[in-house]
C-alpha positions in Angstrom: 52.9 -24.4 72.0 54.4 -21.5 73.4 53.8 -18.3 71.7 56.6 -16.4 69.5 56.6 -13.5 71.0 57.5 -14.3 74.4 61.0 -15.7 75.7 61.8 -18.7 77.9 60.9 -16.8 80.8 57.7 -15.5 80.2 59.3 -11.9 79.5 57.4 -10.4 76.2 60.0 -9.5 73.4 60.2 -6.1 73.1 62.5 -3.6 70.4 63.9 -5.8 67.0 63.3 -8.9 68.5 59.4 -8.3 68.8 59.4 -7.0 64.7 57.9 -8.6 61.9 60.8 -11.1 60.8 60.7 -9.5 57.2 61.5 -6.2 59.3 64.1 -7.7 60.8 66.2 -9.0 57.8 65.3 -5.4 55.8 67.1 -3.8 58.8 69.9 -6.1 58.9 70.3 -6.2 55.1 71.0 -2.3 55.1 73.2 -2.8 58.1 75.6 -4.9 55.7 75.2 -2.9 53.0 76.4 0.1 54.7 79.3 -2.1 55.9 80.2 -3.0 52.6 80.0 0.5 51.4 82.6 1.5 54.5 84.6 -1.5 53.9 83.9 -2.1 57.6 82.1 -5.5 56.8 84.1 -8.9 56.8 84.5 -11.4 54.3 86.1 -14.8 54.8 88.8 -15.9 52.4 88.6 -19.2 51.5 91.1 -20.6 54.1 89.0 -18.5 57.0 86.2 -20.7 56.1 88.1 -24.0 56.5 89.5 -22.8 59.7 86.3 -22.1 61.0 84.7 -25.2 59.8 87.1 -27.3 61.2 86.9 -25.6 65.0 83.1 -25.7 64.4 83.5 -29.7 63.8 86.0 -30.2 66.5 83.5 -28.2 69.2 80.6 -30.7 67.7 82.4 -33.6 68.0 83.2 -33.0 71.9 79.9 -33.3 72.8 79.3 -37.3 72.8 75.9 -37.3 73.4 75.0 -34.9 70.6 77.1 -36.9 67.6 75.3 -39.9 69.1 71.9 -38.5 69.0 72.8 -38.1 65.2 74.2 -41.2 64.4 70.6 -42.7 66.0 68.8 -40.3 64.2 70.7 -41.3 60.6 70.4 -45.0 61.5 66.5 -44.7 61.6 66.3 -43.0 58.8 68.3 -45.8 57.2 65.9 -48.7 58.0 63.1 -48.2 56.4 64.8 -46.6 52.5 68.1 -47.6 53.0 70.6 -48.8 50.1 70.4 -52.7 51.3 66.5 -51.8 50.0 67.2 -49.9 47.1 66.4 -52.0 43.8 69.3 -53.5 42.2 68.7 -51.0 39.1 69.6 -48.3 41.5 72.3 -46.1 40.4 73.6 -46.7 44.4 74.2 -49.2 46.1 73.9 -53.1 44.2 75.5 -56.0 45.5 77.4 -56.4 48.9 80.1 -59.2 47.9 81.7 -56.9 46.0 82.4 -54.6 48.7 83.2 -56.9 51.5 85.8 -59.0 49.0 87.6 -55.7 48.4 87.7 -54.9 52.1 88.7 -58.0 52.9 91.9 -57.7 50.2 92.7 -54.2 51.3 93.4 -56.0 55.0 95.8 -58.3 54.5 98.2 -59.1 56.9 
């Protein structure tokens, strides 16, 4: 295991990046305070969020080999608890027939 305070090339962390991490976040929480206080500091409206959600998603989705590393990783995850497992009592899942009678109307052609 490699140790914290050294970087990916061997270089020993020096300055904020070699303080005690409950240093760190003490410093940065009065950084944003002060911020606040000179109205300096920015806070995303509701649509900002979206917008940045959306390009974060999109620049995600672009990389094919990442989404598909997920998908494996959710698929095993699946198999050994997943809802074709969970007891019929379950408040998820329950019968299949259901489901695939309704796809299968919802398909018509």
């Amino acid at each position: 295991m490699a140790d914290s305070k050294h970087g990916s090339h061997g270089s020993s962390l020096r300055g904020f990046a070699a303080m005690d991490e409950n240093r760190q976040r003490a410093i940065a929480s009065e950084g944003g305070r002060a911020a606040h206080q000179k109205g300096t500091a920015h806070e995303f409206t509701s649509q900002e969020a979206r917008e940045a959600g959306r390009k974060g998603g999109e620049a995600v989705s672009r990389d094919r080999a990442h989404m598909s590393a997920i998908g494996r990783m959710g698929g095993e995850s699946s198999r050994g608890g997943g809802l074709r497992n969970a007891p019929s009592g379950s408040s998820r899942g329950g019968a299949h027939e259901p489901h695939g009678e309704a796809g299968r109307l919802s398909h018509k052609g």
